[in-house]
Short mmCIF file of the C-alpha atoms (twelve columns), coordinates in Angstrom:
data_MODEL
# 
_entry.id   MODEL 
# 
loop_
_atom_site.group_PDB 
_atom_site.id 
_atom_site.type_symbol 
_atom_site.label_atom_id 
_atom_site.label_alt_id 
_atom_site.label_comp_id 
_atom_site.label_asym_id 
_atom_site.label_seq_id 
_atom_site.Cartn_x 
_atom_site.Cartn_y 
_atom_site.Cartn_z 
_atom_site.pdbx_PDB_model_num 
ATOM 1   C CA . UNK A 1   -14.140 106.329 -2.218  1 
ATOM 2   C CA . UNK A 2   -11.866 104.452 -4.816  1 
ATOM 3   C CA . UNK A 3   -11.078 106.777 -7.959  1 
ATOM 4   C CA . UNK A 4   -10.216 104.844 -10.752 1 
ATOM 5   C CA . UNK A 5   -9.366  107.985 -13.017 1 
ATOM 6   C CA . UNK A 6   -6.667  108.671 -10.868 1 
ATOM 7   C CA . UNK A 7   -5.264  104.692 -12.815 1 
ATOM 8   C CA . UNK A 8   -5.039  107.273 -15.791 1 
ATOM 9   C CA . UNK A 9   -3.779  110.083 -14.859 1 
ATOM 10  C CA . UNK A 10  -0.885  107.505 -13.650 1 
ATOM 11  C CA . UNK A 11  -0.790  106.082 -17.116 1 
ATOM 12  C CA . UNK A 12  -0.385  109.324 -18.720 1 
ATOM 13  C CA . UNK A 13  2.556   111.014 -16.299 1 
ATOM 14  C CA . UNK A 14  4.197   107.558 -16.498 1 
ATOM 15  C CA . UNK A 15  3.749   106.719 -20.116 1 
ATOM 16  C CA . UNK A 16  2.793   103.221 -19.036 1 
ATOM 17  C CA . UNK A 17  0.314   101.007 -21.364 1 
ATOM 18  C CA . UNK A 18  -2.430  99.138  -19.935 1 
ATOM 19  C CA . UNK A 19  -0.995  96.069  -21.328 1 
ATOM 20  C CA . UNK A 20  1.560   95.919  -18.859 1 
ATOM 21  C CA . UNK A 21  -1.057  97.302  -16.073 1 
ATOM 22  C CA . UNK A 22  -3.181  94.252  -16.686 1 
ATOM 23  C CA . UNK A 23  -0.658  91.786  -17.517 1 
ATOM 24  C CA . UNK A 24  1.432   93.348  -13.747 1 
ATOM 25  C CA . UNK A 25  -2.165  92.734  -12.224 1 
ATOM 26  C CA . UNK A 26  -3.419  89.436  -13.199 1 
ATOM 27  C CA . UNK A 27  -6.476  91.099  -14.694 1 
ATOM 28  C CA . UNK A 28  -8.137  91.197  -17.841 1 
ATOM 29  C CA . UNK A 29  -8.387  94.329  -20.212 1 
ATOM 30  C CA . UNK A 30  -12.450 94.792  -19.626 1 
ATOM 31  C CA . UNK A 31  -11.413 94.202  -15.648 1 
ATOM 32  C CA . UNK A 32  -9.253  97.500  -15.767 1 
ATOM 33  C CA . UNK A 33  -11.283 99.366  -18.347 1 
ATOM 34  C CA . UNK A 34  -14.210 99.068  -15.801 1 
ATOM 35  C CA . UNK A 35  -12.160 99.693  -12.683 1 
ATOM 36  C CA . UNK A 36  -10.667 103.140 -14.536 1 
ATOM 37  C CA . UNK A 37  -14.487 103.775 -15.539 1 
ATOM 38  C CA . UNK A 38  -15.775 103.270 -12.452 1 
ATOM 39  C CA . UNK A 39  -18.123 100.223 -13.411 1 
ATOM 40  C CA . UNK A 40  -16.368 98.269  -10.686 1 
ATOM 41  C CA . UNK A 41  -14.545 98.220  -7.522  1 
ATOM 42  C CA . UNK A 42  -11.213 96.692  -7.549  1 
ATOM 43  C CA . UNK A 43  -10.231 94.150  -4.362  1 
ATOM 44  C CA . UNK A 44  -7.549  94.781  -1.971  1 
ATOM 45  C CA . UNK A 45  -5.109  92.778  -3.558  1 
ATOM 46  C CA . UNK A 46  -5.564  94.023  -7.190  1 
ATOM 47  C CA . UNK A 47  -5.549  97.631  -6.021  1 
ATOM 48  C CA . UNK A 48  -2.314  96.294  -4.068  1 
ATOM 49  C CA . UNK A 49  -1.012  95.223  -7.475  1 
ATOM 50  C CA . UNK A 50  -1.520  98.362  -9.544  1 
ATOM 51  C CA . UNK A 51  -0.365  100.657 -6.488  1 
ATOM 52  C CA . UNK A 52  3.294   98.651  -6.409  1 
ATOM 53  C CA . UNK A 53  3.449   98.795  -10.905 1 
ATOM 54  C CA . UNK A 54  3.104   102.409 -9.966  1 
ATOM 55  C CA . UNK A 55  4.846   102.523 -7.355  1 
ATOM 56  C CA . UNK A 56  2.509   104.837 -5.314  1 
ATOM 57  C CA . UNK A 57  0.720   103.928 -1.528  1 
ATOM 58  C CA . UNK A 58  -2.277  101.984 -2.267  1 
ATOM 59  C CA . UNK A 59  -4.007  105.287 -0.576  1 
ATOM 60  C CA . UNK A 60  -3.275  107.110 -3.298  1 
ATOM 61  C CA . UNK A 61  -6.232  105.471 -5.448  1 
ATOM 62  C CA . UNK A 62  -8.603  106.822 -2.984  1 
ATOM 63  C CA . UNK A 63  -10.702 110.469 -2.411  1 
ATOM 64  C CA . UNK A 64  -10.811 110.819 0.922   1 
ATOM 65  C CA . UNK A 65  -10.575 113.953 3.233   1 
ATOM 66  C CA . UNK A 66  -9.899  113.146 6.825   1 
ATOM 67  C CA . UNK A 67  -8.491  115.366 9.539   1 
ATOM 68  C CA . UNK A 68  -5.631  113.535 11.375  1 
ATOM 69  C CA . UNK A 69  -4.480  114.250 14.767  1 
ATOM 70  C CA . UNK A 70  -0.422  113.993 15.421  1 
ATOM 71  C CA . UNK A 71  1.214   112.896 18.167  1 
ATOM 72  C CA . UNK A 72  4.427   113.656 19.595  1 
ATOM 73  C CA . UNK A 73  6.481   110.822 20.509  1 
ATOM 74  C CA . UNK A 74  9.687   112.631 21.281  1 
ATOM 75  C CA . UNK A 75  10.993  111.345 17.937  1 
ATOM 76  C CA . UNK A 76  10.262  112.514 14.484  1 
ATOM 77  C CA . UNK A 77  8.680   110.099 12.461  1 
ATOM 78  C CA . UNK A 78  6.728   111.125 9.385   1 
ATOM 79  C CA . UNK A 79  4.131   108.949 7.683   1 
ATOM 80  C CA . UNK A 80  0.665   108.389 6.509   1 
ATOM 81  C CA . UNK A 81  0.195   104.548 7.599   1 
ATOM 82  C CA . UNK A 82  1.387   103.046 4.439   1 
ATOM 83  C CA . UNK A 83  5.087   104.635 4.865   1 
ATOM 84  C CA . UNK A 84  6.202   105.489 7.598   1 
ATOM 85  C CA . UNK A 85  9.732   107.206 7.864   1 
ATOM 86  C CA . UNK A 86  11.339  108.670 11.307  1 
ATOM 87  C CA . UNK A 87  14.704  108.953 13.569  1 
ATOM 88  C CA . UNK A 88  13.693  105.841 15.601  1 
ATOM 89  C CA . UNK A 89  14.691  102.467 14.870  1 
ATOM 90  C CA . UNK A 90  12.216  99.397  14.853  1 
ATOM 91  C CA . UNK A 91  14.825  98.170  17.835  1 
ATOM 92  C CA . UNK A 92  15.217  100.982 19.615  1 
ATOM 93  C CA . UNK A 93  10.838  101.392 19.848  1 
ATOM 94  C CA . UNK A 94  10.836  98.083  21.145  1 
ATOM 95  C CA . UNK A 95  13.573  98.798  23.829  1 
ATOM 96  C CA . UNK A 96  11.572  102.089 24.861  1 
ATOM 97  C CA . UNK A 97  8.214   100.075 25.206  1 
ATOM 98  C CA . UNK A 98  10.211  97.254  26.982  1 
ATOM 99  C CA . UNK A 99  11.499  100.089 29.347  1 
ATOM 100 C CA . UNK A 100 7.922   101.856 29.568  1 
ATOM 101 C CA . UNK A 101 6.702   98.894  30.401  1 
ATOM 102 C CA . UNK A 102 9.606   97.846  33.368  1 
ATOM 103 C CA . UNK A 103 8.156   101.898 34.755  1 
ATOM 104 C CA . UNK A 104 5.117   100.690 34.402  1 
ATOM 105 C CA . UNK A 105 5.223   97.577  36.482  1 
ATOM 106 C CA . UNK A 106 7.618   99.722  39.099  1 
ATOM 107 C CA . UNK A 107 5.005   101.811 39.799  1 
ATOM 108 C CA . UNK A 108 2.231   99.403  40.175  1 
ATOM 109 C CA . UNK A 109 4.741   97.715  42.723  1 
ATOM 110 C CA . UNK A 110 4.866   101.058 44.289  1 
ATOM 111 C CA . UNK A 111 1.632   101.599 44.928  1 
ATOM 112 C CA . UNK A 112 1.066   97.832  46.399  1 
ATOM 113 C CA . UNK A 113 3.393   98.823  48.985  1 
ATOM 114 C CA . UNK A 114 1.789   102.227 49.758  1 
ATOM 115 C CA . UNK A 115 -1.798  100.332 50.067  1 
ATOM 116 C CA . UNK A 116 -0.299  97.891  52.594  1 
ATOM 117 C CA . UNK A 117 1.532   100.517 54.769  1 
ATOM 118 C CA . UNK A 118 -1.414  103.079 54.742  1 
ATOM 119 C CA . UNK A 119 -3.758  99.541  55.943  1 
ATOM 120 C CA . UNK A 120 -1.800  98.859  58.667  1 
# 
């Protein structure tokens, strides 16, 4: 569930004014009062907005308490879906799928093979 309140705790560890919130936004002063209040839901793109002024994942605005499940890729790559940092390059994921998927098509191969001998 969206949590407004956490717009001021923001505002009060970053000394920012809600001038400049609004003003970053595109919104009107009564649009973020309510938002921070809780009288309205913000869209994706103003929450968007106010989660790059403060710099923070747009996640952040949001209570939520979810258990996650990790996976082990053989690489270490941290991240909650918003950043995501690791030891893997963009490039070098690609070239590993590209390979899976060359094993992949080698085994299917295989097996095509194995039916036809074992039907004859």
């Amino acid at each position: 569930m969206f949590n407004g309140q956490k717009i001021n705790e923001l505002i009060e560890k970053e000394m920012a004014t809600k001038v400049s919130i609004y003003n970053y936004a595109g919104i009107s002063k009564s649009q973020l009062d309510n938002i921070i209040n809780g009288k309205n839901i913000p869209n994706g793109k103003i929450i968007e907005k106010i989660a790059d002024f403060f710099k923070v994942p747009i996640d952040y605005f949001f209570d939520r308490s979810i258990e996650t499940s990790s996976v082990n890729i053989g690489h270490h790559v941290n991240g909650n879906g918003n950043k995501v940092s690791g030891d893997i390059t963009l490039s070098e994921c690609k070239k590993e799928n590209e390979h899976l998927k060359e094993l992949l098509s080698e085994k299917e191969r295989t097996i095509q093979i194995l039916m036809k001998q074992n039907s004859i």
